[in-house]
VMD Tcl script that draws the C-alpha trace (Angstrom):
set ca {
  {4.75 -2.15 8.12}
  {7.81 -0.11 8.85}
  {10.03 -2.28 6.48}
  {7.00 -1.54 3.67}
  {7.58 1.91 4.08}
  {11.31 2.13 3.93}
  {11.14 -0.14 0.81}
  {8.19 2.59 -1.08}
  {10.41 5.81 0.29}
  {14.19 3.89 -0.67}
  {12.70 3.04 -3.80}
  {10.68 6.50 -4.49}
  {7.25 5.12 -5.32}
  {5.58 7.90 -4.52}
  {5.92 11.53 -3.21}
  {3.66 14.10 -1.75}
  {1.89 16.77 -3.87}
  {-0.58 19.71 -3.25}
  {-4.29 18.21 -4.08}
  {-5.80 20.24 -6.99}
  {-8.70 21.87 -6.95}
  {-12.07 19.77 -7.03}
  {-10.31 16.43 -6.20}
  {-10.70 13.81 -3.94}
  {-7.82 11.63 -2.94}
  {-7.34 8.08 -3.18}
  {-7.49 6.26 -0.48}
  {-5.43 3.48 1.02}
  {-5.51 0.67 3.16}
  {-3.05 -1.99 4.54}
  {-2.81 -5.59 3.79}
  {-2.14 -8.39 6.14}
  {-0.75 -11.79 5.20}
  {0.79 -14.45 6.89}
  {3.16 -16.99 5.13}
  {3.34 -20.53 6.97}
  {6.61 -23.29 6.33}
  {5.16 -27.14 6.02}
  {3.42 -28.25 8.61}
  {1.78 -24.89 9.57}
  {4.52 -22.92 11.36}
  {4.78 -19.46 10.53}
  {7.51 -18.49 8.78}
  {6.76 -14.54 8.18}
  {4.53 -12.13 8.47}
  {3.85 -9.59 5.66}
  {2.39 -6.07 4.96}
  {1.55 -4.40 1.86}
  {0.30 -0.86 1.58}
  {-2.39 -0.80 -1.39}
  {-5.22 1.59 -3.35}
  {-8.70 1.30 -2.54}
  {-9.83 0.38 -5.79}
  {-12.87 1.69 -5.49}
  {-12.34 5.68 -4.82}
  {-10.85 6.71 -8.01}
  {-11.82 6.72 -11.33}
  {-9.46 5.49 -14.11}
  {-7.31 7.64 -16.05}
  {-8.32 10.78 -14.18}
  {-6.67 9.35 -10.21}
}
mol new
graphics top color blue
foreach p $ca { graphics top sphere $p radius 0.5 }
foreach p [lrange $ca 0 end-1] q [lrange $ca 1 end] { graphics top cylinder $p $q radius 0.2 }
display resetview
């Protein structure tokens, strides 16, 4: 997780902003996957920071 966040603030994904009035943020959530070499050893472990799809409304979030 940390190594996801230094990659989205090195790479300036996003910043932080004042909410306007009579909106509702978008929420987010993290991700969890695990990547495996043959024969089922684990070779990394990964993170990814995403939008709940389902709290905004296109074109307007």
């Amino acid at each position: 997780m940390n190594e996801e966040i230094k990659s989205l603030k090195k790479n300036a994904t996003w910043e932080i902003v004042d909410l306007p009035a009579g909106k509702k943020p978008v929420g987010c959530r993290w991700v969890y996957t695990v990547k495996y070499k043959a024969g089922s050893i684990v070779d990394q472990f990964k993170a990814m920071l995403v939008a709940k799809r389902y709290t905004h409304t296109y074109g307007i979030d």
